[in-house]
N, C-alpha and C positions, 0 to 999 in steps of 0.2 A: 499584504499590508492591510491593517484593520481602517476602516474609516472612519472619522475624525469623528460622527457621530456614532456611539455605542452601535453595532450592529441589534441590536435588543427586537427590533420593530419589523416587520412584515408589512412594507408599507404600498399603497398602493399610488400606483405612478400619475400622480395626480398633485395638483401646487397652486393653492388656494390663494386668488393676492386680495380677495375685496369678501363681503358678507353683507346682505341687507336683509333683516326679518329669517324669510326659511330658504332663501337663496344664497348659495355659491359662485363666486367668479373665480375660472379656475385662471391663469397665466396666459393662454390661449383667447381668452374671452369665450369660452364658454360660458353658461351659466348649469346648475346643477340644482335640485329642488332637494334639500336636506331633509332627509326623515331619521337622520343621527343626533342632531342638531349637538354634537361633539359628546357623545356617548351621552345623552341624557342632562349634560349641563347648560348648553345654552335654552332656560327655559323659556326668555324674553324675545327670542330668536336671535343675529347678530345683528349687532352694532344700534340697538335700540335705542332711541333717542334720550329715555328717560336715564340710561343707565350709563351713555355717554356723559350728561349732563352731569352727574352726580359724581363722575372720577374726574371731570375737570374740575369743577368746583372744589372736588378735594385736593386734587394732583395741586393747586394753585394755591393751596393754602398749608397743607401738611403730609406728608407722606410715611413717613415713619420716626417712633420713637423707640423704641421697644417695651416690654411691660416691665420695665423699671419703673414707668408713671403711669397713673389714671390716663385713661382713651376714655373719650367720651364719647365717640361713634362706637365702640366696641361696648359701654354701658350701655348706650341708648340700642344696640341691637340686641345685647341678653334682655335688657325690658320685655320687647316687645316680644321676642321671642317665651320667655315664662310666662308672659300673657296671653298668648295664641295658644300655649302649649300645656301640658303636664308637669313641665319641668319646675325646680324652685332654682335651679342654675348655670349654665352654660362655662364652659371653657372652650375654647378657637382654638383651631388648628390651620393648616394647609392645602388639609386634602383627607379624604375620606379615612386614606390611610393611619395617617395619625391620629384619626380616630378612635379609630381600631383599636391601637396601639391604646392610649388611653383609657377606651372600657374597659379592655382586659384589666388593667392597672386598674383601675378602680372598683372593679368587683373583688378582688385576688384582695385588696386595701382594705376593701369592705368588714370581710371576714375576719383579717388580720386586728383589726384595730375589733371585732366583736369577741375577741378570745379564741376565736378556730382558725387558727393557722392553716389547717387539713385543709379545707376547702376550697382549694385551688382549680378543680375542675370545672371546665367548662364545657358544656354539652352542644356540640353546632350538629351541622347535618349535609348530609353529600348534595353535592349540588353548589354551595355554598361559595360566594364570592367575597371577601374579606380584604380585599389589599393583597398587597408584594409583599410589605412587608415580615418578620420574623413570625408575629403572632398573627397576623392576616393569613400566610400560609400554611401557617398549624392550624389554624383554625380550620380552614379550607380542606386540608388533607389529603389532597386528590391526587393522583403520582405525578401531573404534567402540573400542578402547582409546586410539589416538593422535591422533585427527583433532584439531585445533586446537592441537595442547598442541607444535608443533617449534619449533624445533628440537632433536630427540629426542639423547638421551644415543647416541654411537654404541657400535660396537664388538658389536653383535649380530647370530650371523647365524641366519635363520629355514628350520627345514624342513619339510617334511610329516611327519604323525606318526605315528613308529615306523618312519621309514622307515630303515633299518639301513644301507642302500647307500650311500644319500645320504649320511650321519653319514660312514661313512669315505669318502667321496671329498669331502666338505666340511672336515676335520681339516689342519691345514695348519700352517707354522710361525708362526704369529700366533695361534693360539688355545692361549686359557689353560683351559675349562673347558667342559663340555656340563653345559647346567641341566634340568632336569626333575621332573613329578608323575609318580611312581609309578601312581597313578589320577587322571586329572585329573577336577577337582568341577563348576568353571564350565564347562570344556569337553564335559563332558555323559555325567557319570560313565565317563569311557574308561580301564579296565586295560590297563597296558601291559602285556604278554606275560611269564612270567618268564624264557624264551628270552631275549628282546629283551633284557631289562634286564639278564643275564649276559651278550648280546652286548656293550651299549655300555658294562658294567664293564672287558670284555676290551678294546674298541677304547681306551680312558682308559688303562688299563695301559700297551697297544703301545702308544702313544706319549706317555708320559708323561705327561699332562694330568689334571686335577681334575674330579670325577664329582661334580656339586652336586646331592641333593636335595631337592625342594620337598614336606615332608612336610605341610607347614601345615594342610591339611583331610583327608589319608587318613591322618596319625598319631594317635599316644596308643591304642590300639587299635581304631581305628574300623572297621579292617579282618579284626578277630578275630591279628595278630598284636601287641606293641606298635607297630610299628613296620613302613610296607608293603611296603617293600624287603628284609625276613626270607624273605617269602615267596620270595622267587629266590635267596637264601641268598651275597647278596654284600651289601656295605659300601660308600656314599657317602665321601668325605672333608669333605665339608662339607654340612650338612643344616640346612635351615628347620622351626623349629617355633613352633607358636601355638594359635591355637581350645582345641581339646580340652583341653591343658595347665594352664590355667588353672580351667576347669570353668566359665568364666562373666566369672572373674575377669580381665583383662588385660593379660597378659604373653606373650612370644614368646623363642623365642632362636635362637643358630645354636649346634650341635653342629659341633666338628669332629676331624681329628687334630691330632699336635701338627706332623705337616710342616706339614701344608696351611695352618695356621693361625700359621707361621712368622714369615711378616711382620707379622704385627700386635702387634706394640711396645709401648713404654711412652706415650701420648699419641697414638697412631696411630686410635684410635677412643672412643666413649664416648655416655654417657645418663645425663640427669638422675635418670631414675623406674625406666629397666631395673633389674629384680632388687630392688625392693623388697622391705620387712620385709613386708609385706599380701601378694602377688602369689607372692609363695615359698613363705609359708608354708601356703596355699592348694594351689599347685601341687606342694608335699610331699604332701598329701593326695590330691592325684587321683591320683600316683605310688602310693600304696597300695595303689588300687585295680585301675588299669588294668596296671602292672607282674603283678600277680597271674596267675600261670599258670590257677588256677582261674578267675579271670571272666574270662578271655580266651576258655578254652574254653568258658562258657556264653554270650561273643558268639561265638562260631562255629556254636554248637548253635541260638541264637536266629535268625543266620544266613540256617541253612538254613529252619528253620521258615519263616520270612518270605518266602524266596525262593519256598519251593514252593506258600504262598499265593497268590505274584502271578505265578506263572508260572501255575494255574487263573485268576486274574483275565484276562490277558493269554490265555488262551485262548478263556474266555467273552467278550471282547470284541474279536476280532478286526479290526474294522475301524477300533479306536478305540486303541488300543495292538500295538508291534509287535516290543516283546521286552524282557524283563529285563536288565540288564545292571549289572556292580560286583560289589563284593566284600566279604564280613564286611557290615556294617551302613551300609555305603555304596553304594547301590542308586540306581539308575533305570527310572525306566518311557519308554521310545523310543515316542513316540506319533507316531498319521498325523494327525497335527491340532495346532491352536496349540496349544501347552502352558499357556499362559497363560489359555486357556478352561479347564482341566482345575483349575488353581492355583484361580480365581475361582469356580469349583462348590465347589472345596474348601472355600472359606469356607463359603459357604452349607450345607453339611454340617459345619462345624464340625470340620475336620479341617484342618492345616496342610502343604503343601509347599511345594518350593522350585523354581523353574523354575531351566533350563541351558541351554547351547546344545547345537545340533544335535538340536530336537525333543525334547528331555529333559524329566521331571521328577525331579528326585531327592527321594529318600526318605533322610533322615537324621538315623534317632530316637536319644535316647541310651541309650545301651550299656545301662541297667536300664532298659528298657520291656521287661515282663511278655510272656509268652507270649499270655495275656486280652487284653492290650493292643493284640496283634500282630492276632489275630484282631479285635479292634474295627477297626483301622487297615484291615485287606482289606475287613472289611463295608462301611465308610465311603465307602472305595474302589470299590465295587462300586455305592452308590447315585451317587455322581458318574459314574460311568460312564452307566447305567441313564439319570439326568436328562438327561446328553449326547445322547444314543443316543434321547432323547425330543423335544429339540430345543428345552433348556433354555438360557436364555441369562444 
């Protein structure tokens, strides 16, 4: 008999009933120190004061219309959002995925309405995380993202990543746009180079084409900039956001310019629930914060702290980890061993991460977890190792 929820999850035997800041209370009264903080979304950490306040305040006053009518919490966050950003204008979605969904449509638009229909290609790269959805896992390409689900949306083509040679001798008159993570999360915390990324701004330039990208889990500051591609000091034309943005709460959008975002018309696209009264007025508030030059700079300063924690962990336990890697508060531990051994001590120490590929675990606490905290997180970390390293199972 199948269970009432989707068997879809792999989930781990654990039942969260409370959240304060980078702590879990699981059903049991345990508590648990989150270094997932819900894959990258809860930036604010749980149940933030400021962000409560702002979903009651709205919860009490309006909750949903749909974009039949002006939102003026959904105005007031594409504002601030074109003003913190590159973009000249936003469209909301749900989740990172309908993002997705969207770019695609809006480069493919792009062309369409420029006279080159042909130009439907889109250039991503292995490794790559994009959503469940149709165009999220064409884009993606990887067999354990596609297998069963073809015939696959075309129009994508896949390369080794970061591989710069490749990109230009793969650019060709059929392609509309090269997508990408800045750092990608599920592929196993990988920064791309800031070289790199001002190479393929430059190859998009020469030849006219749209530079998509995928900020959905290294945005909102999780990288100690707002935004990860500041760091190489060039500009997407179309960019995915979600997780962080909301604080918890569930909304995503695409950022873009007003070229790039040319085709898309009166009727040309839309969402029942994107850019709700609740979902904006939320996501004005994490703008508050993460916008803020100042706690940018103390996720930079926490940072480092963190890093150079677990670069002495990753020393002291050389044959069980094999190097730091990531950026701002998006972190991984590169382990010689399943990582999913490393995830499941976690538990048992009361500590949460998040497995990735390529031997990864990432580390991704949000933006206010304390310095105290930081230091609990490496202790924690140091007896999951120890237990490993004992032949803990």
């Amino acid at each position: 008999m199948i269970p009432s929820v989707l068997p879809t999850y792999n989930r781990a035997p654990l039942s969260f009933t409370k959240g304060e800041g980078s702590w879990l209370t699981e059903a049991d009264g345990r508590r648990f120190l989150d270094l997932g903080a819900g894959i990258a979304v809860n930036a604010l950490g749980h149940a933030h004061p400021a962000l409560i306040d702002a979903l009651h305040d709205q919860a009490q006053a309006l909750w949903h219309v749909s974009n039949l009518y002006h939102i003026p919490q959904q105005q007031a966050l594409a504002d601030r959002l074109v003003a913190e950003t590159f973009a000249d204008t936003c469209f909301f979605t749900n989740s990172g995925t309908e993002a997705c969904e969207l770019a695609v449509k809006m480069a493919r638009k792009y062309w369409y309405e420029k006279g080159a229909p042909e130009r439907v290609e889109i250039i991503a790269f292995e490794g790559a995380f994009h959503g469940r959805s149709s165009a999220g896992i064409a884009a993606a390409g990887s067999e354990k993202m596609t297998k069963g689900f073809a015939p696959l949306l075309p129009g994508f083509v896949h390369l080794p990543w970061g591989d710069i040679a490749a990109l230009k001798d793969a650019i060709g008159p059929n392609t509309a746009a090269v997508l990408l993570e800045p750092v990608q999360g599920e592929g196993g915390i990988r920064p791309l180079a800031d070289a790199d990324l001002r190479a393929i701004r430059a190859l998009c330039d020469d030849a006219g084409i749209l530079l998509i990208l995928d900020e959905v889990q290294c945005g909102m500051g999780r990288t100690g900039r707002l935004f990860a591609h500041e760091w190489a000091g060039i500009a997407p034309d179309i960019m995915m956001v979600a997780k962080g943005i909301g604080g918890g709460f569930p909304i995503g959008g695409v950022l873009a310019t007003a070229d790039a975002a040319s085709g898309m018309t009166l009727g040309t696209h839309g969402s029942t629930y994107g850019g709700n009264p609740l979902g904006c007025a939320v996501a004005l508030r994490v703008m508050d914060f993460v916008a803020d030059p100042g706690f940018l700079d103390d996720v930079r300063r926490k940072a480092g702290l963190f890093r150079h924690k677990l670069e002495g962990l990753v020393a002291s336990h050389p044959d069980l980890f094999q190097e730091v890697r990531g950026i701002g508060l998006m972190l991984g531990l590169k382990c010689r061993r399943d990582p999913a051994e490393i995830v499941a001590e976690g538990y048992r120490q009361q500590i949460l991460l998040v497995g990735a590929a390529d031997n990864v675990v990432r580390l991704l606490p949000a933006l206010t977890i304390s310095d105290d905290e930081i230091s609990e997180a490496v202790a924690r970390l140091e007896t999951v190792a120890q237990a490993l390293e004992n032949g803990a199972r």
